[in-house]
C-alpha positions in Angstrom: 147.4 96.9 -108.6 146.6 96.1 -112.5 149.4 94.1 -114.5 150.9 96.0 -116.8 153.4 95.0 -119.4 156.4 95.0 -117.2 154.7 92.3 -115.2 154.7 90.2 -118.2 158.2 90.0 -118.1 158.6 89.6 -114.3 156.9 86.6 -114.7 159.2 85.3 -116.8 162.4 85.9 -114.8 160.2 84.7 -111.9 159.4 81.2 -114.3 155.5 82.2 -113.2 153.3 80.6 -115.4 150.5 83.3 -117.0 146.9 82.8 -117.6 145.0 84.9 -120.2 141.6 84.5 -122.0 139.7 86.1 -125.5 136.6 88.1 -124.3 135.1 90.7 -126.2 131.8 91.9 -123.8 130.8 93.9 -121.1 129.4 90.6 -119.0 132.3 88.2 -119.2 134.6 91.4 -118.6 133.0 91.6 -115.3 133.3 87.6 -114.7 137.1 87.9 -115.6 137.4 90.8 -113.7 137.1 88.7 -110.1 139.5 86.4 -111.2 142.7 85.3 -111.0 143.0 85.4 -114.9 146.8 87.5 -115.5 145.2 89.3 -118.7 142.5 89.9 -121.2 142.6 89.8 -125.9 140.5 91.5 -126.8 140.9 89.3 -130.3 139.7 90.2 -134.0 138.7 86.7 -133.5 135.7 88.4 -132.3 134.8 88.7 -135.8 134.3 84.7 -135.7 132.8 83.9 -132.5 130.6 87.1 -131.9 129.6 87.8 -135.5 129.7 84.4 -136.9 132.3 85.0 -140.0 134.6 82.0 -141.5 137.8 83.7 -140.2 138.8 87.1 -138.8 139.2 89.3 -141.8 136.2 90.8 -141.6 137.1 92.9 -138.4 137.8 96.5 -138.8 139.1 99.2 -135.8 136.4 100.4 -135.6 134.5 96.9 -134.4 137.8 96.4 -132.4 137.4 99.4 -130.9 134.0 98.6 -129.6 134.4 95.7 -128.3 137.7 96.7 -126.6 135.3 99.8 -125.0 133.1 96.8 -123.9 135.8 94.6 -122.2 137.5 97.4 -120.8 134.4 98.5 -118.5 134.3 95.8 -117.3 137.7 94.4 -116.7 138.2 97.2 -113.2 141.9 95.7 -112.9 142.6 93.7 -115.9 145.5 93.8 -118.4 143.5 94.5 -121.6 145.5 94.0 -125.0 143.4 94.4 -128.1 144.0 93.2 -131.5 145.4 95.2 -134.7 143.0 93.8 -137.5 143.8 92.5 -140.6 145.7 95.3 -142.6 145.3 97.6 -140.2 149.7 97.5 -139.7 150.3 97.2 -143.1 149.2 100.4 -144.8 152.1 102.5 -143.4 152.7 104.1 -140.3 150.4 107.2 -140.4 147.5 104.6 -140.4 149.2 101.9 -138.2 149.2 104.6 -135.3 145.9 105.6 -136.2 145.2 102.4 -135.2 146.7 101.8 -132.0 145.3 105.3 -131.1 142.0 104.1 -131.7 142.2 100.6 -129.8 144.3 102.7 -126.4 142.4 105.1 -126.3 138.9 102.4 -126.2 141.7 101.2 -123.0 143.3 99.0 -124.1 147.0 98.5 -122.3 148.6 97.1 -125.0 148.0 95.9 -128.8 149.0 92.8 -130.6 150.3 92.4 -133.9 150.4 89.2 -136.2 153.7 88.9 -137.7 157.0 91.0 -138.3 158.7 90.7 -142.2 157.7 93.9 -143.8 156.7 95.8 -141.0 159.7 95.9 -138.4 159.0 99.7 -138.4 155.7 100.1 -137.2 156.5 97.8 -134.3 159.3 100.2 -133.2 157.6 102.8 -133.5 154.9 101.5 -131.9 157.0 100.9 -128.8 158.7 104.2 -129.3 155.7 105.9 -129.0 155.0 104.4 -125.5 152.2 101.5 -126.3 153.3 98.1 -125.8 153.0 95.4 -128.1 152.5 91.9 -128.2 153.7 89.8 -130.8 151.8 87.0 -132.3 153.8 84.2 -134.5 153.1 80.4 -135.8 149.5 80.2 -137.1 148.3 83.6 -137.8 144.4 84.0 -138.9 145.0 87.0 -140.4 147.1 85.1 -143.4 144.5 82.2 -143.3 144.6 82.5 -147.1 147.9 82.1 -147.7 148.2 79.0 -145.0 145.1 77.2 -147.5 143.5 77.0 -143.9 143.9 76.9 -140.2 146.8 74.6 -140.1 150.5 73.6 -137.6 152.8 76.0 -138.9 156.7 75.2 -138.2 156.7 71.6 -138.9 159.5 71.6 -141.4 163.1 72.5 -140.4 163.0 75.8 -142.8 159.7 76.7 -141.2 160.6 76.4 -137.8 163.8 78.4 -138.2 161.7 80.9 -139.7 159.4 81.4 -136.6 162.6 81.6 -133.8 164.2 84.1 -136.2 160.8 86.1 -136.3 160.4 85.7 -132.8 164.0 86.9 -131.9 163.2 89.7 -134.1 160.1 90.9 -132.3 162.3 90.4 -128.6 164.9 93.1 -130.2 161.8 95.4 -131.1 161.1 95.8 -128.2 157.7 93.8 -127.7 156.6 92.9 -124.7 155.6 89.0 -124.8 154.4 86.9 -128.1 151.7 84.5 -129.1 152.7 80.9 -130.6 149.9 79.6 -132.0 149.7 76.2 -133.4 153.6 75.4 -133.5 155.2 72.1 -132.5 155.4 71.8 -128.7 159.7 71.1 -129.1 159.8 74.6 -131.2 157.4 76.2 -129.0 159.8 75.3 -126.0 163.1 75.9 -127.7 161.4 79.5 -128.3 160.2 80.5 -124.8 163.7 78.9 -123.4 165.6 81.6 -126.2 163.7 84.2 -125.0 163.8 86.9 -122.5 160.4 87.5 -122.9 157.5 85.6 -122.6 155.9 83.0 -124.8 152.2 82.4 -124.5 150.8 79.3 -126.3 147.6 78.0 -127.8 148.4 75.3 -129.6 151.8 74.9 -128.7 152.1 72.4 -125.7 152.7 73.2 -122.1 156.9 74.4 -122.6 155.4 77.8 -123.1 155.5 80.7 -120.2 151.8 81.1 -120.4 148.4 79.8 -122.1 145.8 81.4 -124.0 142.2 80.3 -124.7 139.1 81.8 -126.3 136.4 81.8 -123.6 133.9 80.4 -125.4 136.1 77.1 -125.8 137.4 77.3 -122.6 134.0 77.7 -121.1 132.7 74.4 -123.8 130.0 76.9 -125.3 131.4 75.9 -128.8 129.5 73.3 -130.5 130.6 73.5 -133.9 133.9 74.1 -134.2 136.5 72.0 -131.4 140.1 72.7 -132.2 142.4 69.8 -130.8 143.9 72.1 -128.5 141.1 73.9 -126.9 140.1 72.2 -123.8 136.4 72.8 -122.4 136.7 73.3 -119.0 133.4 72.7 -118.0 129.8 72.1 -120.4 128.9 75.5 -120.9 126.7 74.5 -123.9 124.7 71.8 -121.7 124.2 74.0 -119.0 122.7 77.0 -121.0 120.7 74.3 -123.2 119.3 73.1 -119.3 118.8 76.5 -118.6 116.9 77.4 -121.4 114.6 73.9 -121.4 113.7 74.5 -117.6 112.6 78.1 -118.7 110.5 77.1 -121.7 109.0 74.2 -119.3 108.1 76.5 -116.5 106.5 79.3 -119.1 104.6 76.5 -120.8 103.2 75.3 -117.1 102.4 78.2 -116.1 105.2 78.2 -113.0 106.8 81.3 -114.2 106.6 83.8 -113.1 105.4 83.7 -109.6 103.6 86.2 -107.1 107.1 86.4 -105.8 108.5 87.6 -109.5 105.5 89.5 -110.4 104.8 93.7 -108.9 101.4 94.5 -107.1 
């Protein structure tokens, strides 16, 4: 049976620890989709690692949508949540549930937001209206601006308050889970421990009820950019670079193709 939202918070209650990944195509879909992986973003962060931009602003719906469409045929059995994009919640409520109609109805199970202050009402409704949402808290892209860059947020005592009470907030929404991102490991853990529902980190030490990883970095495919936090669990980068040398060798000696490769 696919996890579904409820899951999420059975594996809290059960102190299970869950596992979820970025991806944002068809083919890693289908690699993810024979694992043991508990769920799938579908992240705006797309708009960095798939289309090469500085940060994530430049994703729209409608590029969310896609690439949700794109994970979701692949990912037979997968929990799918996609990102809300940069503004997309924050243009009032007509357009915040255009929105989330546009990303669930690609498939996705459930959307994530970045923040609560200022719109509280779109994440009820939201939940009202039957789609569940994940909250997302700490270092959020989406206000990279603001932040002066990607930097820890919560260090200070004022800070850190802030994030439980937003985080407390979101619980009494009615979201499902939340994303810490970049927080202290202590305030990550006094947060998951306050909770009822889970806590996935990146960034935020091992206290969490979960991790999260961009499959690029978890896979070591990224070569320019190597956040402290994002551990490569093998050398994708080395491997495809082998790959790719053996290739141009055996074109360049004539080995490839073969009579075997080749049609009568």
């Amino acid at each position: 049976m696919p996890m579904s939202s409820t899951d999420f918070l059975s594996a809290k209650v059960e102190r299970r620890k869950l596992s979820m990944v970025t991806c944002y195509d068809y083919t890693f879909a289908r690699l993810l989709s024979k694992s043991a992986i508990d769920g799938i973003l579908v992240g705006d962060s797309a708009a960095m690692v798939m289309h090469g931009h500085p940060s994530t602003l430049s994703a729209s719906v409608e590029l969310m949508r896609l690439h949700t469409e794109a994970v979701v045929r692949g990912a037979a059995g997968k929990f799918v949540v996609a990102d809300m994009p940069f503004l997309s919640f924050r243009k009032g409520l007509a357009a915040a549930l255009d929105a989330a109609c546009a990303l669930m109805t690609a498939g996705a199970n459930a959307v994530k937001i970045e923040g609560v202050d200022g719109h509280e009402d779109v994440v009820q409704r939201l939940v009202q209206s039957g789609i569940p949402v994940m909250g997302h808290l700490g270092l959020q892209p989406q206000s990279v601006q603001a932040y002066g860059g990607f930097r820890v947020q919560g260090r200070s005592g004022c800070a850190a308050l802030n994030i439980a009470r937003q985080a407390t907030a979101l619980e009494e929404l009615g979201a499902f889970a939340i994303v810490l991102e970049c927080v202290p490991a202590d305030l990550a853990l006094q947060i998951s421990e306050a909770l009822r529902i889970p806590a996935i980190g990146i960034g935020a030490g091992a206290g969490c009820d979960g991790q999260i990883l961009v499959l690029q970095d978890l896979l070591g495919l990224t070569m320019d950019f190597k956040p402290r936090f994002a551990r490569p669990f093998v050398n994708g980068a080395g491997c495809v670079l082998d790959a790719l040398a053996r290739f141009d060798v055996a074109v360049k000696a004539g080995t490839f193709p073969t009579a075997e490769e080749s049609y009568s």
